[in-house]
VMD Tcl script that builds the backbone (N, CA, C; Angstrom):
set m [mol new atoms 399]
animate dup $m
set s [atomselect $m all]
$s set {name element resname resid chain x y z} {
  {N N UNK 1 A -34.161 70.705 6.970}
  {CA C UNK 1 A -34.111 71.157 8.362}
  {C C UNK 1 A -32.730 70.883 8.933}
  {N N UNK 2 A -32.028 71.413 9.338}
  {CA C UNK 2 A -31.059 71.660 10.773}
  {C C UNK 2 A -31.260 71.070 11.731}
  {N N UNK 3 A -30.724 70.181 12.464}
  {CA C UNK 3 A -30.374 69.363 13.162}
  {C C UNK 3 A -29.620 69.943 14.218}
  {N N UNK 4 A -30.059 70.584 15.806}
  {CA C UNK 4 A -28.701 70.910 16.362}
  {C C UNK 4 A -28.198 69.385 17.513}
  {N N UNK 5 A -26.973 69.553 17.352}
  {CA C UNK 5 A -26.412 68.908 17.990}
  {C C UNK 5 A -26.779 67.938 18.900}
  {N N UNK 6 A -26.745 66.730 18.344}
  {CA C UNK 6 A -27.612 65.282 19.091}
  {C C UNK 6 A -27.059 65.105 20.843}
  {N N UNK 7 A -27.859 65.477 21.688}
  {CA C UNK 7 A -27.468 64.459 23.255}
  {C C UNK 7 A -28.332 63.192 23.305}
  {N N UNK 8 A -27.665 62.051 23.556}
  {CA C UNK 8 A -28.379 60.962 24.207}
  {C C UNK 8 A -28.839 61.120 25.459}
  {N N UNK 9 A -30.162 60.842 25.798}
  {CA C UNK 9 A -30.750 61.406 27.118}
  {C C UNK 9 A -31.290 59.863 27.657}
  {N N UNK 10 A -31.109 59.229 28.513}
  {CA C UNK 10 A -31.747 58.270 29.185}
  {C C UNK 10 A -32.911 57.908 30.183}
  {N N UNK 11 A -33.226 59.297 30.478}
  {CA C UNK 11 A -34.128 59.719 31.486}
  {C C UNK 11 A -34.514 61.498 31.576}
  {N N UNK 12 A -35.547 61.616 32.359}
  {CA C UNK 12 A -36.218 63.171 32.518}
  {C C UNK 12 A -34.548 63.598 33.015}
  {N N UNK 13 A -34.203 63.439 34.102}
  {CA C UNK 13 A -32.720 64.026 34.370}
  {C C UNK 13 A -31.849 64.608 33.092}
  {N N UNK 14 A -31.637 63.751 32.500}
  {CA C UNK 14 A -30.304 64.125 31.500}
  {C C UNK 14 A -31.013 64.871 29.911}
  {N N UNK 15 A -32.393 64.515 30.155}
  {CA C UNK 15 A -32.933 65.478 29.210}
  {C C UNK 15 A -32.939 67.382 30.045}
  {N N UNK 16 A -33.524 67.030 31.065}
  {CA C UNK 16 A -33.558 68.711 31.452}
  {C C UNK 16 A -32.274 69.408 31.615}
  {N N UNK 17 A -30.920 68.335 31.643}
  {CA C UNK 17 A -29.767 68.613 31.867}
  {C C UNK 17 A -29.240 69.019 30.211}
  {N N UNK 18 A -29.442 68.698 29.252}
  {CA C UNK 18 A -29.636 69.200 27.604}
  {C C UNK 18 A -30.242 70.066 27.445}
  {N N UNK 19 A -31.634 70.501 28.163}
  {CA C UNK 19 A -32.156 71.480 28.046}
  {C C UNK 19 A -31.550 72.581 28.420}
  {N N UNK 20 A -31.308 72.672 29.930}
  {CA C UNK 20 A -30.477 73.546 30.816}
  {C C UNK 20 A -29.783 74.535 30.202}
  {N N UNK 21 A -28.627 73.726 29.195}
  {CA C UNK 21 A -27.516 74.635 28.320}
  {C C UNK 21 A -28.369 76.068 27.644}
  {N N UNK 22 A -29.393 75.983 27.681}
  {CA C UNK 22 A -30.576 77.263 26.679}
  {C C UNK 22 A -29.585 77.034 25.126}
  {N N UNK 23 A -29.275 75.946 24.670}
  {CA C UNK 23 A -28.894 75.990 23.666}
  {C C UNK 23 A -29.824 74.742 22.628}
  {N N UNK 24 A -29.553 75.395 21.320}
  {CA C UNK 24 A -30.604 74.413 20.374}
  {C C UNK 24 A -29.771 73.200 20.658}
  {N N UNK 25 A -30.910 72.223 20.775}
  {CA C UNK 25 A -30.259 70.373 20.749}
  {C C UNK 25 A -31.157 69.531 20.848}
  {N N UNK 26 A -30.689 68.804 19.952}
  {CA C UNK 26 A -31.757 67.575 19.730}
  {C C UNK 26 A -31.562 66.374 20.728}
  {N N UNK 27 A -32.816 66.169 21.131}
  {CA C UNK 27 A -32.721 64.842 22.283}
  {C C UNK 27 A -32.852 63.537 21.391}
  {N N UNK 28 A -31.955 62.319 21.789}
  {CA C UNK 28 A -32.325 61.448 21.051}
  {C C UNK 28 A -32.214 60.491 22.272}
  {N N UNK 29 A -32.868 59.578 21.947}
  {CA C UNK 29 A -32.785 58.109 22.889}
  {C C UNK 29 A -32.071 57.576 22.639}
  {N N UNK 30 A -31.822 56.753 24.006}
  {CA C UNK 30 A -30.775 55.222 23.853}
  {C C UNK 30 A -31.244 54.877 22.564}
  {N N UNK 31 A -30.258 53.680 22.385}
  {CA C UNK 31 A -29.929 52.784 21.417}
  {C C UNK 31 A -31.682 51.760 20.990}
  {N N UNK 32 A -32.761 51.664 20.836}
  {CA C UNK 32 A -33.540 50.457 21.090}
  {C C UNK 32 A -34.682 51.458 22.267}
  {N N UNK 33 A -34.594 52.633 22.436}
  {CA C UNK 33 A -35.416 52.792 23.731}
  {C C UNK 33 A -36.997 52.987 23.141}
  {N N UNK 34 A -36.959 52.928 21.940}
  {CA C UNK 34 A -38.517 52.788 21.460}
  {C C UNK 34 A -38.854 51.502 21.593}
  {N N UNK 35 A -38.157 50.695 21.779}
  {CA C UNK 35 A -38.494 49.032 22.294}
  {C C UNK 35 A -38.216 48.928 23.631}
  {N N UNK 36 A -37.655 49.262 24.130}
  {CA C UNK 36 A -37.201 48.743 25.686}
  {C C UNK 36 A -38.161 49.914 26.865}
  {N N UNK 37 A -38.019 51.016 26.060}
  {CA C UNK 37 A -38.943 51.816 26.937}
  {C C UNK 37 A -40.564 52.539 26.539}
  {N N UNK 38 A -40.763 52.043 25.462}
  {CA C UNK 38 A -41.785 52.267 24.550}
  {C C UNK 38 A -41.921 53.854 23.793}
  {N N UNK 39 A -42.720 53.772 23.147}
  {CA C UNK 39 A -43.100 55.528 22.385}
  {C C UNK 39 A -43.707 56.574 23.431}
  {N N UNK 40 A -44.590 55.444 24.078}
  {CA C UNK 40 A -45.542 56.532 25.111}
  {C C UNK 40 A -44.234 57.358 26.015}
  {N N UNK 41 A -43.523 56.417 26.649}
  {CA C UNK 41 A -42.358 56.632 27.873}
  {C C UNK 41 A -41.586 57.922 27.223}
  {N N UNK 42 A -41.606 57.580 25.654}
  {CA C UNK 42 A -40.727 58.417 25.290}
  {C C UNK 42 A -40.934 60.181 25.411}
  {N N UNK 43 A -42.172 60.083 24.696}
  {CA C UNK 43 A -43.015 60.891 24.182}
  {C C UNK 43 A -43.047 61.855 25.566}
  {N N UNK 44 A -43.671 61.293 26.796}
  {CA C UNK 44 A -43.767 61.994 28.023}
  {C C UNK 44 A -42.804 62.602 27.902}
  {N N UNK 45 A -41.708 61.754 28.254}
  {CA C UNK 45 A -40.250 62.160 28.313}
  {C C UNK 45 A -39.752 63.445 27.807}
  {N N UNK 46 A -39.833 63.525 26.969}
  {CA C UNK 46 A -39.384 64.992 26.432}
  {C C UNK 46 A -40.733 66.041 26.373}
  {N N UNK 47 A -41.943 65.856 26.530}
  {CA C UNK 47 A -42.761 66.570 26.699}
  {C C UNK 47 A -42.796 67.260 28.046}
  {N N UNK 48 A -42.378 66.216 29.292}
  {CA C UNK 48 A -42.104 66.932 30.607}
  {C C UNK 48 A -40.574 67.586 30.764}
  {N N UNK 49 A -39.802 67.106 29.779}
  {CA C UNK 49 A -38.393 67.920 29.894}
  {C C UNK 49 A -39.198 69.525 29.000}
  {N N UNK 50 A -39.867 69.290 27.724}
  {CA C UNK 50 A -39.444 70.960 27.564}
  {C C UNK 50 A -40.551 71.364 28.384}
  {N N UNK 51 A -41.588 70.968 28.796}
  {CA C UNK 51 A -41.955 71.812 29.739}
  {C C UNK 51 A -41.057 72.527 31.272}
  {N N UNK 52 A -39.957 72.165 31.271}
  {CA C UNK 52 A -39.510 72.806 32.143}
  {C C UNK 52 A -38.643 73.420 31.618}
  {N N UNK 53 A -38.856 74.287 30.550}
  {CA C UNK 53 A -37.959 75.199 29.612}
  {C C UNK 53 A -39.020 75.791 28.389}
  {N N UNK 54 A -39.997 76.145 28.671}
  {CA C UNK 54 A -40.764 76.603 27.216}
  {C C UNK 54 A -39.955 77.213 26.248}
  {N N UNK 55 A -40.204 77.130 24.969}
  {CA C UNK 55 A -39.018 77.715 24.273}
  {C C UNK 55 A -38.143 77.355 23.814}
  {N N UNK 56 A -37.853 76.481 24.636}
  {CA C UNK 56 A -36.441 75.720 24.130}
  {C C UNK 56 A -36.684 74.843 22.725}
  {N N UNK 57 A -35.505 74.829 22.251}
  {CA C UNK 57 A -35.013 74.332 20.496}
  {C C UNK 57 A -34.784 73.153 20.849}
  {N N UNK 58 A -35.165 72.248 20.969}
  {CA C UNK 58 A -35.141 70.558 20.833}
  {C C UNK 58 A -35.702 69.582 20.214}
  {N N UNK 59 A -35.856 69.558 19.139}
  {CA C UNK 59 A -36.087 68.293 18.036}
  {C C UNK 59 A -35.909 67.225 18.783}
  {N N UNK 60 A -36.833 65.812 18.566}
  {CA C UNK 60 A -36.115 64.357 19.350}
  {C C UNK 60 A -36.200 63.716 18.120}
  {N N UNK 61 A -35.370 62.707 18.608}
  {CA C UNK 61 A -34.873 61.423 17.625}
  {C C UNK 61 A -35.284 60.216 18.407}
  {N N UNK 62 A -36.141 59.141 18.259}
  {CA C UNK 62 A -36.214 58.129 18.934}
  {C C UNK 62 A -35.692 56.905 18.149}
  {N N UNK 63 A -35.165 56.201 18.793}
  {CA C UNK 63 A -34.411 55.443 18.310}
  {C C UNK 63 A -35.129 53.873 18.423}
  {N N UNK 64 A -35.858 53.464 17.242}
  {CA C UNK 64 A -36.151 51.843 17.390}
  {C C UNK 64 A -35.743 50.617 16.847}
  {N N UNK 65 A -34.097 50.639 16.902}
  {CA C UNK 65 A -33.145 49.476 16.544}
  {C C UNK 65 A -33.749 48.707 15.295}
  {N N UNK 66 A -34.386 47.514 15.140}
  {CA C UNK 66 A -34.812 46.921 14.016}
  {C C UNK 66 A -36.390 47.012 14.344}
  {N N UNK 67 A -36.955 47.515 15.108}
  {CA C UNK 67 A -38.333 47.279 15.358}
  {C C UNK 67 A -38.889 48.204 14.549}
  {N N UNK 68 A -40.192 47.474 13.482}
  {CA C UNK 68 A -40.857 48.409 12.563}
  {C C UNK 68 A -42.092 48.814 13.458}
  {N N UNK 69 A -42.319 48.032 14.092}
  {CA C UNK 69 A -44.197 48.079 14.994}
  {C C UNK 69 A -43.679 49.321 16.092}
  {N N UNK 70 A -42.907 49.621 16.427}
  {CA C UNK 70 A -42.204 50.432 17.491}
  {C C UNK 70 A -41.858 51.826 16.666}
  {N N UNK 71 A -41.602 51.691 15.465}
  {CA C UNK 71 A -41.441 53.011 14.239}
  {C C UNK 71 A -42.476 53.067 14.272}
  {N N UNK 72 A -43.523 52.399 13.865}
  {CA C UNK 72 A -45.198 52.863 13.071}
  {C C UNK 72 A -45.574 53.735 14.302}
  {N N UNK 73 A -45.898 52.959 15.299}
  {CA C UNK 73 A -46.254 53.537 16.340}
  {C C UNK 73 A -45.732 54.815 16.910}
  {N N UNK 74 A -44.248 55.164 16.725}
  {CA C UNK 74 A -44.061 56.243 17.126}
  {C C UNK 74 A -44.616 57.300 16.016}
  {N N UNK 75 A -44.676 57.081 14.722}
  {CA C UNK 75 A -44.919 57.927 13.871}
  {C C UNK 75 A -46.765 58.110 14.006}
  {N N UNK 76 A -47.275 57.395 14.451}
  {CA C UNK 76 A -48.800 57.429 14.612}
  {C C UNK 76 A -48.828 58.084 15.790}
  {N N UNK 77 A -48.133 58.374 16.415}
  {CA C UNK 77 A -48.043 59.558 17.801}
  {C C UNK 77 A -47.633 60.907 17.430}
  {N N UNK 78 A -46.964 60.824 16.204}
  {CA C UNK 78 A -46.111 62.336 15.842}
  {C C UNK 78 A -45.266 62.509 16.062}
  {N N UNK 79 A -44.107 61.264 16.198}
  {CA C UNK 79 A -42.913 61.445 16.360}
  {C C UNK 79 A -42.493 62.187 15.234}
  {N N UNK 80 A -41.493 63.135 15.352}
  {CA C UNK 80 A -40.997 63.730 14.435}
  {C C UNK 80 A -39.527 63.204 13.677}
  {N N UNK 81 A -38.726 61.942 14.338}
  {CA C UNK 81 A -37.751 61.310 13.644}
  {C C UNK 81 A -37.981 60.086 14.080}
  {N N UNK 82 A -37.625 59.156 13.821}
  {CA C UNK 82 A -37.026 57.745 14.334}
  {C C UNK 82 A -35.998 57.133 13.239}
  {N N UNK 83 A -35.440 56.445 14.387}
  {CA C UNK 83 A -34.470 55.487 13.629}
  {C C UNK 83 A -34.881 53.761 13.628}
  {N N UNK 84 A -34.374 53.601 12.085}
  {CA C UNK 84 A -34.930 52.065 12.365}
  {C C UNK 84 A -33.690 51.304 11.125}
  {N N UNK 85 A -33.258 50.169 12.175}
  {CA C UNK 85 A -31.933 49.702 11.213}
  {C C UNK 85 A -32.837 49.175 10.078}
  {N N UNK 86 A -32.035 49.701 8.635}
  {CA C UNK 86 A -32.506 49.042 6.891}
  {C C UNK 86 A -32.135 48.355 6.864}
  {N N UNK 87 A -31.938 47.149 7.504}
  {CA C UNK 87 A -31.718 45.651 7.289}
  {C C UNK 87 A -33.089 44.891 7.527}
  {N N UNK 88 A -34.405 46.195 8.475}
  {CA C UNK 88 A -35.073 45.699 8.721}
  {C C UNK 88 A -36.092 45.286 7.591}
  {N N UNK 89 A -36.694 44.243 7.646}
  {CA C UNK 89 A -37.632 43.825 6.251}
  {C C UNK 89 A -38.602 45.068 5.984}
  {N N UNK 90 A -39.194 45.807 7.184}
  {CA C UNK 90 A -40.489 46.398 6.935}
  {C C UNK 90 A -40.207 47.677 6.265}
  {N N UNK 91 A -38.220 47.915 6.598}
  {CA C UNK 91 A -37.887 49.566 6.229}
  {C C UNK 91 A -38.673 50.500 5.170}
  {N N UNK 92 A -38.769 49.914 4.165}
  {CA C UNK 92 A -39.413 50.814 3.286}
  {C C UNK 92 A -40.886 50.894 3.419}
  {N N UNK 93 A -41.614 50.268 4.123}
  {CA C UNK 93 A -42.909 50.325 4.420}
  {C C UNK 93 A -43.208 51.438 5.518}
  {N N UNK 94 A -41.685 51.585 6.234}
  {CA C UNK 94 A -42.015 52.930 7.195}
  {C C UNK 94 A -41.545 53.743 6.742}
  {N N UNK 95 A -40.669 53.808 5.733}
  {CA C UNK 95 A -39.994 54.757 5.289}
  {C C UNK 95 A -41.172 55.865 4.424}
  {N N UNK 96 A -42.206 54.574 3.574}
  {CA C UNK 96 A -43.191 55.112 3.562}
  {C C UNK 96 A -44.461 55.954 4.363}
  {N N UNK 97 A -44.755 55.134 5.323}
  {CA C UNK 97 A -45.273 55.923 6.185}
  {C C UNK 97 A -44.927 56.996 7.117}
  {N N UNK 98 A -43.378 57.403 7.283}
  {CA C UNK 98 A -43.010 58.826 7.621}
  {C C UNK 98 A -42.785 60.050 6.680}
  {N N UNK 99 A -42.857 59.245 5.251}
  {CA C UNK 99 A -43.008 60.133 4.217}
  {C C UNK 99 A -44.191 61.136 4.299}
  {N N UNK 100 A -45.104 59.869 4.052}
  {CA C UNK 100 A -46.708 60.401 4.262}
  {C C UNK 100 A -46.862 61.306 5.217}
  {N N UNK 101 A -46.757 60.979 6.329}
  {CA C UNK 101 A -46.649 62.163 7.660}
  {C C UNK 101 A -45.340 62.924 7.673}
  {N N UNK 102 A -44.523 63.504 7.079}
  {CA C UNK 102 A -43.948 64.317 6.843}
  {C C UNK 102 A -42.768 64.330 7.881}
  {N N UNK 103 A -42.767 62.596 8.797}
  {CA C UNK 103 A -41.492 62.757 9.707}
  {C C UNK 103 A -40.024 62.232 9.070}
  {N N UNK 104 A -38.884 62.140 9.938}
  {CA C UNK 104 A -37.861 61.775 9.437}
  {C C UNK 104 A -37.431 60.111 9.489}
  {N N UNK 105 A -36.940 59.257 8.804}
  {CA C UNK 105 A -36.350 58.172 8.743}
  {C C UNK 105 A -34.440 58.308 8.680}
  {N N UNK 106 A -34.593 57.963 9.874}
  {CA C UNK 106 A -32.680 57.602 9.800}
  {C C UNK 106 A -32.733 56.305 9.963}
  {N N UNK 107 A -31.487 55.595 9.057}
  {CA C UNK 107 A -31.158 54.290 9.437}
  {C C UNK 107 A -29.905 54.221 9.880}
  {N N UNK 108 A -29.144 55.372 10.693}
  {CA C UNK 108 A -27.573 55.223 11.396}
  {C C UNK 108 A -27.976 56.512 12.556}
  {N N UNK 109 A -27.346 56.456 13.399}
  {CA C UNK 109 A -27.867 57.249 14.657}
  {C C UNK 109 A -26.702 58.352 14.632}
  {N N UNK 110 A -27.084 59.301 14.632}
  {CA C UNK 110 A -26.101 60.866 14.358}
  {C C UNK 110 A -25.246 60.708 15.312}
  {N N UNK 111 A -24.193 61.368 15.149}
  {CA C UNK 111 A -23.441 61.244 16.481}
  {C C UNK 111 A -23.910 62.407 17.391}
  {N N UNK 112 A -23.503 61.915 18.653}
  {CA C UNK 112 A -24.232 62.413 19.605}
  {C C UNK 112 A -23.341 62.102 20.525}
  {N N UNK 113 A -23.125 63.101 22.024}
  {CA C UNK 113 A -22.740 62.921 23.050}
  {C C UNK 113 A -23.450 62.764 23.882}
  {N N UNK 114 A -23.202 61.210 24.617}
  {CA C UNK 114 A -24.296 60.432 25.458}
  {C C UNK 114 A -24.036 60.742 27.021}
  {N N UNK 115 A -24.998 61.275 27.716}
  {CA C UNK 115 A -24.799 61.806 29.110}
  {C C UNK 115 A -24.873 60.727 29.715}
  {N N UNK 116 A -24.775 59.503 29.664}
  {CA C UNK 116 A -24.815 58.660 30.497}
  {C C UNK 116 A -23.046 58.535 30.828}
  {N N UNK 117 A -22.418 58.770 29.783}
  {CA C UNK 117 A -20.473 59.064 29.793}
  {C C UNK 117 A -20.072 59.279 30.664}
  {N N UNK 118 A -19.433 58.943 31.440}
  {CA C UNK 118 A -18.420 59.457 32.206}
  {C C UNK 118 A -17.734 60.905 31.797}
  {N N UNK 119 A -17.849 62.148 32.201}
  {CA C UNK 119 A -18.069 63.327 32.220}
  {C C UNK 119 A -18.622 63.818 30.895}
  {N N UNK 120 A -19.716 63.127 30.629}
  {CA C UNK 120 A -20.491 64.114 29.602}
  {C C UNK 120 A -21.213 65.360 29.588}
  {N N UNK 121 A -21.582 65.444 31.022}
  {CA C UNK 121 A -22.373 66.838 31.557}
  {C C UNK 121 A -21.116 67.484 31.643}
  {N N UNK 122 A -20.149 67.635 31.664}
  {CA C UNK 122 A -18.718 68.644 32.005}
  {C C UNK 122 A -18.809 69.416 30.491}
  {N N UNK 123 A -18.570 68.177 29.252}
  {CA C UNK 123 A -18.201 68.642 27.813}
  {C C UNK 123 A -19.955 68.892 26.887}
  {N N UNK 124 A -20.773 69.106 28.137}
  {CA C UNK 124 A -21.903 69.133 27.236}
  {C C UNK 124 A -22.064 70.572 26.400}
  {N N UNK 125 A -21.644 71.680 27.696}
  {CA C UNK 125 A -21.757 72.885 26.755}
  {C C UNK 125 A -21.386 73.065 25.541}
  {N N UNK 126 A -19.836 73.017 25.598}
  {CA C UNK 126 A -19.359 72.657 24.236}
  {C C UNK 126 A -19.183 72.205 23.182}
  {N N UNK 127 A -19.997 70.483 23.315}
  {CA C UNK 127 A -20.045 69.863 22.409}
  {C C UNK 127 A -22.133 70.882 21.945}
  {N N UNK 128 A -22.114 71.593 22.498}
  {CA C UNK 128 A -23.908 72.358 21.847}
  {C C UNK 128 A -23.500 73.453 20.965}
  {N N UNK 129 A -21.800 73.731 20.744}
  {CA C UNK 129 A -21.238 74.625 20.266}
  {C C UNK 129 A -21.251 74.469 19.093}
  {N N UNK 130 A -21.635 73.388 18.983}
  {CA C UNK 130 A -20.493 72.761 17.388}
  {C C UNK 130 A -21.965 72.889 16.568}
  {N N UNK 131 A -21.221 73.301 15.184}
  {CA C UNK 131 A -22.329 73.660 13.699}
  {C C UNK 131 A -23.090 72.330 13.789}
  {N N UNK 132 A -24.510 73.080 13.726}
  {CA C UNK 132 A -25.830 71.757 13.362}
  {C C UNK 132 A -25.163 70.973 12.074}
  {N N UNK 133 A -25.501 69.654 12.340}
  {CA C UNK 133 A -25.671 68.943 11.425}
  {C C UNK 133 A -26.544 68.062 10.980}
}
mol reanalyze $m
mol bondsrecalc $m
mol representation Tube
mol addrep $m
């Protein structure tokens, strides 16, 4: 699968503001926000952003720093990626269990332009330009 172009989204705001562009892009969370803001928070999160865009091309990436209980869980919701640092002991035990369910395991966070930046909404169009990776 194709990957378009990662935005870090921190909130419903800067997700519908990724959406907005009508261009394919993947939403990913802060750094840890499957721990700090949970799966459920997440999950809404981009479920009420593409609802205000049906249609729209947005894959998410949730991001759960070293937390494996915060991976399981998102993958027992249907997350379709998470990240979880491989230093963590449980890695291959989730690595297994997103196998099984057919989601993705990253252990380094794609690059991505984070709208929380100081003019990231200015260079967002452009950076939605650039070849999926």
């Amino acid at each position: 699968m194709q990957w378009p172009p990662a935005v870090v989204v921190h909130g419903f705001d800067h997700a519908c503001t990724a959406l907005a562009c009508a261009r394919p892009v993947t939403l990913l969370s802060g750094f840890g926000a499957g721990v700090y803001g949970g799966v459920g928070w997440w999950k809404a999160l981009v479920e009420a952003a593409r609802g205000t865009l049906p249609g729209a091309y947005a894959p998410d990436i949730l991001d759960c720093a070293d937390a494996p209980g915060a991976a399981m869980a998102a993958l027992r919701l249907g997350q379709p990626a998470v990240i979880l640092d491989r230093a963590t002991p449980a890695f291959s035990a989730v690595a297994g269990a997103a196998a099984t369910c057919g989601a993705l395991l990253l252990d380094v966070r794609p690059p991505a332009l984070d709208l929380a930046a100081p003019g990231a909404a200015r260079a967002l169009a452009a950076w939605l330009t650039r070849e999926p990776g």
